[in-house]
N, C-alpha and C positions, 0 to 999 in steps of 0.2 A: 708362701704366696701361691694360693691355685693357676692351674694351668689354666692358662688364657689363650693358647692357639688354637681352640677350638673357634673362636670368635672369624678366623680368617676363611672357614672352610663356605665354600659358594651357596649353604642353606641360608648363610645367613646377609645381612646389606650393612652397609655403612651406618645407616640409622641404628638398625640392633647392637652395631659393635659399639655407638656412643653412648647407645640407655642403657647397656654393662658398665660403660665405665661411672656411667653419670651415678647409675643409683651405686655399687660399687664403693663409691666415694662419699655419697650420703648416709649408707651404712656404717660407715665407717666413722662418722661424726654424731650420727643421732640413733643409733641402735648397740647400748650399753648392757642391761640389767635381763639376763633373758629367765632368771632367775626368781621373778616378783611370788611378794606374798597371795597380794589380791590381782587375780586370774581376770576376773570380769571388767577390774577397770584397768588393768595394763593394757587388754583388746584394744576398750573402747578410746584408749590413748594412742593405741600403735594404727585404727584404724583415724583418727582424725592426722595427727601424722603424716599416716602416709597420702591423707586426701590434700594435707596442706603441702605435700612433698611434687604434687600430682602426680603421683606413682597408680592411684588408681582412677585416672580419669585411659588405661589404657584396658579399663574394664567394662567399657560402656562406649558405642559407637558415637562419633563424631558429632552428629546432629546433636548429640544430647550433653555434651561437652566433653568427651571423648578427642584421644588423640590419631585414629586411626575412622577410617568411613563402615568399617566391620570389624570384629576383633580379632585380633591378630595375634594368631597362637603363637608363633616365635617370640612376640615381646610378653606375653603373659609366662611362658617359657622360661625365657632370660629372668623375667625378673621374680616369679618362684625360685628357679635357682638361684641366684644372686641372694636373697632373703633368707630364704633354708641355712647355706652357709653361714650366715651371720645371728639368725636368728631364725628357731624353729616359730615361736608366737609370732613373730611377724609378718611368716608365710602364711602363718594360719591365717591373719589378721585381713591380708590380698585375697586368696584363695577364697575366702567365703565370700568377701565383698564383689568378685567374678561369676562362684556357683551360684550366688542368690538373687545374682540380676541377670545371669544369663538369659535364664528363658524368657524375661520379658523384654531383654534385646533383639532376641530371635522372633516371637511369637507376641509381645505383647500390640493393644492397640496407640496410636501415638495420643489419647489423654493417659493412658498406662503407662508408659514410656517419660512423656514429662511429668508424671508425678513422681517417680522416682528413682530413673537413671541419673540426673543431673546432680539427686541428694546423694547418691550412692559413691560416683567421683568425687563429690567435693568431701568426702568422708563424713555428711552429715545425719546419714542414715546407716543403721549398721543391717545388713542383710542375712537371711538366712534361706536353706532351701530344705523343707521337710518331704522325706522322701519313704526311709527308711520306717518298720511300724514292726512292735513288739515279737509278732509270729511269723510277718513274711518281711525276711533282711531279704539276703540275696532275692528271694522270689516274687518283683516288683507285683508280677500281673498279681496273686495272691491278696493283694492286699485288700482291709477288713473298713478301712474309713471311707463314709459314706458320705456324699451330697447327696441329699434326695432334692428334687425338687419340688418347689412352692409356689406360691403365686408371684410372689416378689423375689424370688430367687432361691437360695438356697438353703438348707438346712442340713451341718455337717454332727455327725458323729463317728467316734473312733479315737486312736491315741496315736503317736509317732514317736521315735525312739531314736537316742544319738542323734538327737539332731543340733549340729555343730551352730553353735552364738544362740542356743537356746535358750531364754533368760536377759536374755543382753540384746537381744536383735530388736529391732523398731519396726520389721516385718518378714513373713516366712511366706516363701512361696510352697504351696504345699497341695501335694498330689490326693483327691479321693478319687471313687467309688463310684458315677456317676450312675453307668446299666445302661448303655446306648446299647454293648455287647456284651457276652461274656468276655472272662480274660482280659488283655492289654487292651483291646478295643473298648472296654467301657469304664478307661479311666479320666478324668478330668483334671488341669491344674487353675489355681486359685493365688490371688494372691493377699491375705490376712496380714491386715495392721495387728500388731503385738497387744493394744490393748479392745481388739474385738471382746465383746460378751459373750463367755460362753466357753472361749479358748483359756487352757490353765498351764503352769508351768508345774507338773506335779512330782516331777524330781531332778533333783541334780547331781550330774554322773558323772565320779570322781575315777579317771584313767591315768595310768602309767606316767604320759605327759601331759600334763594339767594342760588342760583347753576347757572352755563355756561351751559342756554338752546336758542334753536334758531330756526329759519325758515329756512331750505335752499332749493334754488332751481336751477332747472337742467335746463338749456336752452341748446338746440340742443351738449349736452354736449359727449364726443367722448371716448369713452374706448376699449383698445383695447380686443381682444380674452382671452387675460392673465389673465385680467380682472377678468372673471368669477368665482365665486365661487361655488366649486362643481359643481352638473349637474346643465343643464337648465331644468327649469319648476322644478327643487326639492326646490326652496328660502324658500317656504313657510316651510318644513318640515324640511328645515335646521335649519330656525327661532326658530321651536319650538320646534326641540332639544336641542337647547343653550338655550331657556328660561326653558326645562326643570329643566338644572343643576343649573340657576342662582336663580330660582323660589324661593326655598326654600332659598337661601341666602337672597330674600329679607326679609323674617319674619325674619330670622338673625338681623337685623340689625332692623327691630320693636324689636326685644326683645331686644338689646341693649339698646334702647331708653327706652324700661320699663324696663330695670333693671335699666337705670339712676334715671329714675322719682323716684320709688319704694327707693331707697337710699335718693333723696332729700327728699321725706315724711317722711319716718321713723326718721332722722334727724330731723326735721321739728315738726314732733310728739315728739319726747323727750325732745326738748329744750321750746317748745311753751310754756309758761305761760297760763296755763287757773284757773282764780280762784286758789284755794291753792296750786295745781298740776299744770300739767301740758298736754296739747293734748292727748299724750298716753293712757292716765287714762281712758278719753272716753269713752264708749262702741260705737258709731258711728264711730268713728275713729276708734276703733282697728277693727269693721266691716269691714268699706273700705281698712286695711291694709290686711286683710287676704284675702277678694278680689283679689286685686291687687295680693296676693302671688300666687293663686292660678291661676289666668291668667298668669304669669310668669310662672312658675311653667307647667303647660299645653303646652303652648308654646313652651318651649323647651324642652318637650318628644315630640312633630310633628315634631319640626325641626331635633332631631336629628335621630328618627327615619326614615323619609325621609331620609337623606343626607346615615345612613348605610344602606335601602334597595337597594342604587345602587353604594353604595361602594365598602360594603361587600359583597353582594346578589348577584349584576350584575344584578340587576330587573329595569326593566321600573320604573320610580314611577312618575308619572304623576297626579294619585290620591293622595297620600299621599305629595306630593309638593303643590297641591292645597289646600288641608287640612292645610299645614302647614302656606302657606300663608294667607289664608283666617284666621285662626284664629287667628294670632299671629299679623296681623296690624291688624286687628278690637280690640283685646283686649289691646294689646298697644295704641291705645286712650281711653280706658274706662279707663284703669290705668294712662295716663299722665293726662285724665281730674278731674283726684280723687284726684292726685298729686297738680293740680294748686288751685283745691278747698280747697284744705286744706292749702295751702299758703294765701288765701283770695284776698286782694289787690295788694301785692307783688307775685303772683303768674302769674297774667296780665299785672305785668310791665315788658317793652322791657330791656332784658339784663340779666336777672333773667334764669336758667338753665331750670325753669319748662316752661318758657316763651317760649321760643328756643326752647324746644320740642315738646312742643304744636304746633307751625308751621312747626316743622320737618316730624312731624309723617306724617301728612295729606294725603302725596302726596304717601305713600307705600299702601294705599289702592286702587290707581288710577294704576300707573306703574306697567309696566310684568305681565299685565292682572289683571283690576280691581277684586272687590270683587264679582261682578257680574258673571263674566267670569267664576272667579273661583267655585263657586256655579252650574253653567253649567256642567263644567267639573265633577266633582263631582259628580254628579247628573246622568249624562250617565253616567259614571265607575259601580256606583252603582247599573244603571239601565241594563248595560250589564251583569256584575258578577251573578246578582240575575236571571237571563234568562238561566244562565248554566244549 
């Protein structure tokens, strides 16, 4: 049973300690097979699901049938983590249906908004957010996909890469090229229905832990003025507005994963036969258990510290997101790799829970800005602050 007194500490209220228990509890009745053949219709099962669970109407502000009047990083928090643990697809399944409608909850116009925030909560649209592009990953401003403009709006070319429910989404918000500026200032975001003319799905990319990722790309593809998301030439700052809320959700959902792991060891430790005793008894083992607690542990005073400086505060938290993420998927594999070690040979076998996490984790150091990036960011915050 995961540690649950994190729920008492003052980041969080009475409502978030009951949408732990509440989803919690529904995971634990409708989140069995995390295992499935077919990848693209598990999603689109676990993302209708979870609209029909209303687990994702805490993705999309109130007006639009949302539970919260802004979104509310602690409960997008809570319930990445809560998910992760139980199911890596089914975080995935939240997590996109959140990055894919962020920006038009933050920046879109309100006919942008009821077209399709309300489809997005009720799990009837699946959403995407195309960001990423073959030559420039980490190096947003870099990127090579173009809006030009037309008389009737726009006209894109270019390709986008890894991008997460590609193939499977019903629409992608997706960042070009615009030329207001050079650099970040002459980027634009857009938001493309999946069967626009012109957009193609031209591969499908097979990773570690099966997710609906893909190539797609934009041939002399035509959108009209409507199109437009927020101003032109602000794509880029729209972008990393919504990565700032989502940021911290992703360590969410690392720390999910190591409070999984962290439960299979400890288990794992009590039952193992070593000699007259058994694992527990150890002093190396109880070493790496306390480890592990204390990266857990860590983890989730940044995430949720983060998530109330802009809940409660109404503060930027830019640094304290990158803090959050940075620590919490780097230390969630030090703890899932402690976790398979101490399983031994069945810790490496495919099917096995420590197994599965071990390829889960991987990709949360890469995604919404590597560890790198984040270290950056960080790094100038720190270096600005200390300049006051």
């Amino acid at each position: 049973m995961a540690d649950r007194s994190f729920l008492d500490w003052p980041f969080l209220d009475d409502g978030h300690r009951q949408l732990a228990a509440d989803l919690d509890a529904w995971c634990a009745d409708n989140l069995a097979d995390d295992h499935p053949e077919d990848i693209d219709g598990a999603c689109r099962a676990l993302v209708r699901a979870l609209g029909d669970g209303g687990w994702l109407r805490y993705c999309v502000p109130a007006a639009y049938g949302g539970v919260h009047e802004t979104l509310d990083i602690r409960s997008l928090a809570l319930i990445r983590e809560t998910l992760a643990r139980h199911s890596g697809l089914a975080d995935f399944a939240f997590a996109m249906q959140g990055l894919g409608s962020g920006t038009i909850s933050l920046f879109g116009t309100e006919a942008q908004k009821q077209a399709y925030l309300p489809a997005v909560a009720a799990g009837q649209k699946i959403a995407a957010f195309a960001l990423t592009e073959p030559v420039s990953g980490s190096d947003v401003a870099a990127m090579e996909t173009t809006a030009s403009r037309v008389a009737d709006g726009y006209r894109v070319d270019g390709a986008k890469t890894y991008i997460s429910n590609g193939g499977i989404a019903d629409y992608y918000v997706l960042f070009a090229r615009t030329g207001e500026a050079p650099g970040a200032k002459g980027v634009s975001a857009f938001i493309v229905d999946a069967d626009t003319p012109g957009l193609a799905v031209t591969e499908r990319i097979a990773v570690i832990a099966p997710h609906p990722l893909a190539t797609l790309t934009f041939t002399d593809m035509a959108l009209p003025q409507s199109a437009l998301l927020g101003e032109a030439g602000r794509g880029f700052a729209a972008a990393m507005a919504t990565l700032d809320i989502f940021r911290t959700t992703v360590g969410a959902a690392a720390l999910g994963f190591a409070r999984r792991a962290l439960d299979e060891a400890t288990e794992r430790a009590r039952t193992r036969k070593l000699g007259s005793g058994v694992l527990a008894d150890n002093a190396v083992t109880q070493s790496k258990l306390a480890e592990m607690v204390l990266d857990v542990d860590t983890s989730a005073l940044l995430i949720y510290r983060a998530g109330w400086l802009r809940d409660v505060r109404g503060e930027r938290n830019s640094r304290e997101a990158a803090l959050a993420k940075l620590h919490s998927t780097d230390s969630a594999q030090q703890v899932i790799d402690k976790a398979v070690q101490m399983f031994g040979g069945l810790g490496v076998t495919v099917g096995t829970p420590v197994e599965a996490l071990y390829r889960e984790v991987r990709a949360l150091r890469i995604y919404e800005g590597a560890s790198e990036v984040q270290k950056v960011v960080i790094a100038r915050q720190h270096l600005a602050q200390s300049a006051r």
